[in-house]
C-alpha positions in Angstrom: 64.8 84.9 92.7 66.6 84.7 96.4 70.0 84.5 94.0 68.8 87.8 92.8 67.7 89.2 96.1 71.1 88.4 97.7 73.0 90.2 94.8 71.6 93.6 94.8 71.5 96.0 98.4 68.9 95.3 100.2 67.2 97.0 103.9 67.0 94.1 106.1 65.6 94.3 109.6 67.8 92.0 112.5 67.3 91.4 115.9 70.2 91.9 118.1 70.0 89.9 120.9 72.3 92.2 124.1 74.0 89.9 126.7 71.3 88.8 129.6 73.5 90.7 131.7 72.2 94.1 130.6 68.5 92.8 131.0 66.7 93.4 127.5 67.4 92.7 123.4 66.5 95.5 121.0 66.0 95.4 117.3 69.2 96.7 114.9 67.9 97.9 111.6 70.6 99.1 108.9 71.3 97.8 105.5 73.4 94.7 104.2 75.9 95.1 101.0 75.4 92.5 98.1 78.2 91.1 99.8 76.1 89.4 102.5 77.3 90.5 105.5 78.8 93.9 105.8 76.6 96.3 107.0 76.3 99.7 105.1 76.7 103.1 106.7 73.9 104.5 108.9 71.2 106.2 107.4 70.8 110.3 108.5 74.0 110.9 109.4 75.7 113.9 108.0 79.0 111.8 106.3 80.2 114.9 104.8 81.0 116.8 107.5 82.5 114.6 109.8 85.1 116.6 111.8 88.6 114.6 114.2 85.9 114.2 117.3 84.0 111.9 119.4 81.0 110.5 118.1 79.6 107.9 120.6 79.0 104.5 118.6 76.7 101.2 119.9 79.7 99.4 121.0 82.8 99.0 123.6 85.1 96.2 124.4 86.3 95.6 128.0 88.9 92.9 129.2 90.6 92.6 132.4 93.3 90.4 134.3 94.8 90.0 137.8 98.4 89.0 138.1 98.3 86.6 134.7 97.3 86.4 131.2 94.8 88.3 130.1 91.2 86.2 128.6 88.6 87.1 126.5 86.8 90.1 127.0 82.9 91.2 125.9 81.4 93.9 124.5 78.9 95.3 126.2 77.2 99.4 124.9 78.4 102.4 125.1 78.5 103.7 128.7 81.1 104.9 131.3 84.2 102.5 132.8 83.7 101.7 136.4 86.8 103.2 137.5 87.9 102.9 141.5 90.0 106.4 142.8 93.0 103.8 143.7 93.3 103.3 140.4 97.3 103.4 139.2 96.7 105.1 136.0 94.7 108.2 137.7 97.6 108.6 140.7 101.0 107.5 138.1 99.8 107.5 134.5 100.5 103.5 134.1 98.7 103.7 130.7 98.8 103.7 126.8 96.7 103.8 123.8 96.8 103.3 120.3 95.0 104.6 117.3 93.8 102.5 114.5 91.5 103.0 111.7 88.8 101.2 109.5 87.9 102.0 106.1 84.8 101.0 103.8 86.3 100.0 100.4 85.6 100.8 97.1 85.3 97.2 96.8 82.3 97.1 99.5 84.5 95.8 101.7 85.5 97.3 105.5 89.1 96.9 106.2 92.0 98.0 109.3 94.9 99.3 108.2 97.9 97.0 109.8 96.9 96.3 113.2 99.1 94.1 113.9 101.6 96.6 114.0 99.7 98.9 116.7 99.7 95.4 118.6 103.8 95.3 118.8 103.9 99.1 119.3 100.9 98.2 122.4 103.2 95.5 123.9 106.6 97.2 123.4 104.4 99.6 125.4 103.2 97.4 128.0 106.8 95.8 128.9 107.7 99.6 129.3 105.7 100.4 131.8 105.2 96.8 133.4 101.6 95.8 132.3 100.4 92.6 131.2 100.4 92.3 127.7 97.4 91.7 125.8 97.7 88.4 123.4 97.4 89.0 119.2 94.3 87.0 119.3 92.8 88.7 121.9 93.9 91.9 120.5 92.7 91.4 117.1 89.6 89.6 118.0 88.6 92.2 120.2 89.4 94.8 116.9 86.9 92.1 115.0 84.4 92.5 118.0 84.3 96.1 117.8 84.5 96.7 114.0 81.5 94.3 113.3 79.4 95.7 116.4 80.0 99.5 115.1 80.0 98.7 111.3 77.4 100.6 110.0 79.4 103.3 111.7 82.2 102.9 109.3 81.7 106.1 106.4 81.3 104.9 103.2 84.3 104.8 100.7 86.4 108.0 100.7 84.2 110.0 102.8 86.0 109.7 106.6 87.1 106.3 108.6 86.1 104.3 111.7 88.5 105.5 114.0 89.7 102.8 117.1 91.1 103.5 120.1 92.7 100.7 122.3 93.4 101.4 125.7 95.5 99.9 128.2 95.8 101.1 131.9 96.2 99.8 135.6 93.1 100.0 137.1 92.7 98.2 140.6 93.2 99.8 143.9 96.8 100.8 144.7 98.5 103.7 146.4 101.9 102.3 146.7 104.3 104.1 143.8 104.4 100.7 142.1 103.2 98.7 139.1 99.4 97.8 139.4 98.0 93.9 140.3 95.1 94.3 138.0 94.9 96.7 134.3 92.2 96.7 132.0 91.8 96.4 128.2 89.3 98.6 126.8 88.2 99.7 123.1 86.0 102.3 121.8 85.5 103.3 118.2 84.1 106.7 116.8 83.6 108.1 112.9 85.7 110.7 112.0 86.4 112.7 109.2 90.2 114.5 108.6 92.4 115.3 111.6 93.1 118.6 110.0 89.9 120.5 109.1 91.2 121.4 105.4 91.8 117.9 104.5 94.5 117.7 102.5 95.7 121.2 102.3 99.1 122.9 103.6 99.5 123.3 107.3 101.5 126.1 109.1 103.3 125.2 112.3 105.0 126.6 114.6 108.2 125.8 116.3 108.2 125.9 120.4 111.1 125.6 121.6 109.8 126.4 125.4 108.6 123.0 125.6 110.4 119.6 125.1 107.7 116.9 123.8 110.1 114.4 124.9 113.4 113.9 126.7 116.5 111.3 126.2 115.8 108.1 128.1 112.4 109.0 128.9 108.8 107.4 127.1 108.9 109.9 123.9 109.3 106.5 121.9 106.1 104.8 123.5 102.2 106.1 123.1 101.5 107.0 126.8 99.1 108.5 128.1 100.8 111.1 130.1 103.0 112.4 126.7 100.4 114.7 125.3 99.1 116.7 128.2 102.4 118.4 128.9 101.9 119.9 125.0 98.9 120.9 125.6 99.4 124.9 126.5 101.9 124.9 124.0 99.0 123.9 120.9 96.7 125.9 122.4 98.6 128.8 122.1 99.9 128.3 118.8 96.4 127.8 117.4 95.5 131.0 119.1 98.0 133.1 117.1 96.4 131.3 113.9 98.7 128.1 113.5 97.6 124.7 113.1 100.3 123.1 114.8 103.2 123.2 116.9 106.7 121.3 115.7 109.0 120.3 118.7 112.8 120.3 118.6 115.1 117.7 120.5 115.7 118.4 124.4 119.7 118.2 124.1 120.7 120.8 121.6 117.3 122.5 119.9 117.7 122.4 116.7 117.0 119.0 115.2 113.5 118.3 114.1 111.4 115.8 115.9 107.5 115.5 116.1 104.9 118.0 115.1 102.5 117.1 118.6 100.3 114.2 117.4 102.1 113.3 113.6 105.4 112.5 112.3 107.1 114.6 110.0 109.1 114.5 106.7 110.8 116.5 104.4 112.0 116.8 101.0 114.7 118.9 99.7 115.7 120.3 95.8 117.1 116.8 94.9 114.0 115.1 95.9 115.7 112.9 98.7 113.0 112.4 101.8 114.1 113.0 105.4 112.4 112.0 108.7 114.1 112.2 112.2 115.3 108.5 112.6 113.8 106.7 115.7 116.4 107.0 118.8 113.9 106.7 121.7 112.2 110.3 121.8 109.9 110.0 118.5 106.8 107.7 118.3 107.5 104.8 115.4 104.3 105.6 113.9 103.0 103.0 111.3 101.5 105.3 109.0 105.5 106.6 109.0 106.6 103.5 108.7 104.3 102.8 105.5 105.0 106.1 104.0 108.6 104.8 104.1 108.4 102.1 102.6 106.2 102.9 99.5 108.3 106.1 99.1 111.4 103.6 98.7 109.6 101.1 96.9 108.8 104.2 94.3 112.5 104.9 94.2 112.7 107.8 96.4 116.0 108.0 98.6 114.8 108.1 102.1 116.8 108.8 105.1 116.0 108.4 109.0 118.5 110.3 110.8 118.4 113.8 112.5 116.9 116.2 110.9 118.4 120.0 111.4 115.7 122.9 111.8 117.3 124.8 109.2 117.3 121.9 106.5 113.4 121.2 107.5 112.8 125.0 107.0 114.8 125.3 103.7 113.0 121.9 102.0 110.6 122.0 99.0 108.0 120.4 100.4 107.2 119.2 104.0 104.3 116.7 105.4 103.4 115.3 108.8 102.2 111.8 109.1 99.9 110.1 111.6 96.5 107.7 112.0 94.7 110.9 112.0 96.6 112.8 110.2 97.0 110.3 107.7 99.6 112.5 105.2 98.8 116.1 105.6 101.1 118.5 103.5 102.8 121.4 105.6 103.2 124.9 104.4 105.4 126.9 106.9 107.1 126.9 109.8 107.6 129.8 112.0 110.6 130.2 114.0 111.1 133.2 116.2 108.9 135.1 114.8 110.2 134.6 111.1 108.1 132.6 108.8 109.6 130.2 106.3 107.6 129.2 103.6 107.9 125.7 102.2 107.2 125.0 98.4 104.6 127.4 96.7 102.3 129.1 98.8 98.9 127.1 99.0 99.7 124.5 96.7 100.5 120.8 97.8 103.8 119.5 96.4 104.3 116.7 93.6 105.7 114.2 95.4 103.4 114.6 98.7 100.2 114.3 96.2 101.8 110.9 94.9 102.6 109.4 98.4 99.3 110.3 99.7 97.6 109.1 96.5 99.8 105.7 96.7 98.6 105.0 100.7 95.0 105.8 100.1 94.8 103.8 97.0 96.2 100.2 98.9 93.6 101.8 102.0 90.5 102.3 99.9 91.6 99.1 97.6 91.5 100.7 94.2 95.0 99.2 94.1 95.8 95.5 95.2 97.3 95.3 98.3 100.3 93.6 97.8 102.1 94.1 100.9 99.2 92.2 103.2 98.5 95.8 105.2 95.0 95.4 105.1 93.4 93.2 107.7 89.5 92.3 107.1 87.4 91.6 110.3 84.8 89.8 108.7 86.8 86.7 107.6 89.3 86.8 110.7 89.2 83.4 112.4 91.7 83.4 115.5 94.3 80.9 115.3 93.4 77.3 116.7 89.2 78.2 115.3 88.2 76.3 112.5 86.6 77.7 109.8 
């Protein structure tokens, strides 16, 4: 009989003892999969019409360090940072971020796709701009932390992710123009649904070439938080004229393809051979990029990282931009000067985009075996040195 119990869904009531520190305990009700112990999604929420925004979730994880290593943090719920004014990242924007997702699989299971890669891209980060770095187990237990605390905010299979957000930033008290003594290691996580409203539908961007994203030399290559703020007018007004997007060109000569504001881009001409600006310090090595690579190659598509000339982007039969939030989103046209160049037939995704996409989200949502070892599962991580 308790065989039989533990095999089918069941609503089980637990108590969820908070920290002493924040004075009371309350009771956690949501439901357990057949699995045992992977809590299913929150009842009365509205999973089909999640949108790309904040949705507050039970949890946050905080860590900090003076000059040293960095130890383990604790979650603690959802409330605001104590910040101090003196605090570098406010005054010199010594901070950087990464975005990760979770997904609920087909197989019951919840899963983040390749964190340990946002952990290099976070400490290539961090030696950039002189902070600590944060340790893998502290940086994947503290994902762990916050994927358990918040799972019954992951949306079930195929209907929207958990999206993470790691943040790392100088936070003590310090008006000298210098790297801060103390930074903090924070993570948040909120549901969202696609980064693009449509889904997987054809974008239309437009290029702005007012405004360099990124310069030679400078951070274009690291995920800081002062590199998206300067875009910001730029979107805005391209959205306003009716565009999704805005595609940036390359400081030095303006007219090689580089980011499209928050995604990576590819694109495909009448031979079927796959471009994507190759990574010389100004574009952001994105992983989901870097994934899309590799299964287009291991499919036997010719892919090249190199620069990427406006005029062959423009003249390709099918386009897409890649990202955590974008995940693969196709893109339709680009506008340039006025002129708009359509890519591939109007409205309809292209052949070899639908196969890519369908290839990722198949290892993501496990209705394929992941063979490559991208998919990382919280609930049977066990930090190195812990025995199991």
């Amino acid at each position: 009989k308790r065989n039989n119990l533990a095999d089918r869904m069941r609503r089980v009531c637990r108590k969820n003892i908070i920290q002493k520190a924040f004075g009371r305990s309350r009771v956690a009700c949501y439901s357990v999969s057949s699995h045992g112990n992977v809590p299913q999604p929150k009842e009365g929420v509205d999973w089909d019409n999640l949108s790309f925004s904040l949705s507050p979730t039970d949890k946050i994880y905080v860590a900090t360090t003076t000059r040293g290593n960095f130890t383990d943090g604790h979650l603690k719920p959802w409330e605001p940072l104590q910040l101090t004014p003196g605090a570098a990242v406010l005054s010199y924007g010594q901070g950087i971020f990464e975005g990760i997702k979770a997904f609920r699989t087909v197989k019951d299971r919840i899963v983040i796709f390749r964190p340990q890669e946002n952990h290099k891209r976070l400490n290539i980060g961090a030696g950039r701009f002189l902070m600590t770095p944060v340790p893998e187990d502290i940086f994947l237990g503290a994902l762990t932390s916050i994927v358990k605390a918040n799972a019954h905010w992951v949306p079930p299979a195929g209907r929207g992710a958990l999206y993470i957000r790691p943040i790392l930033f100088g936070s003590s008290d310090w008006l000298g123009v210098a790297p801060s003594p103390e930074y903090t290691f924070a993570i948040y996580a909120s549901p969202v649904g696609n980064y693009f409203k449509k889904g997987l539908t054809p974008i239309n961007l437009k290029v702005d070439a007012s405004v360099h994203r990124s310069a030679t030399r400078g951070s274009g290559d690291v995920k800081a938080i002062g590199n998206y703020a300067p875009c910001f007018l730029s979107q805005q007004t391209a959205k306003k004229e009716g565009f999704n997007e805005v595609l940036y060109l390359d400081a030095k000569e303006e007219k090689y393809v580089e980011e499209a504001g928050a995604a990576n881009v590819f694109c495909i001409d009448k031979n079927k051979h796959i471009y994507t600006p190759s990574l010389r310090g100004t574009i952001l090595p994105g992983i989901t990029r870097k994934s899309i690579i590799q299964i287009a190659r291991e499919r036997g598509y010719q892919v090249s990282e190199d620069k990427v000339p406006l005029t062959l982007f423009c003249d390709s039969i099918e386009a897409f931009a890649t990202g955590t939030g974008a995940s693969i989103t196709p893109i339709g046209s680009v506008t340039v000067d006025g002129k708009k160049h359509t890519i591939g037939e109007p409205g309809v995704v292209g052949s070899i985009t639908k196969e890519l996409y369908k290839s990722l989200i198949d290892i993501q949502m496990e209705r394929v075996e992941d063979t490559k070892g991208w998919l990382f599962d919280p609930f049977s991580y066990k930090p190195s040195g812990q025995k199991s």
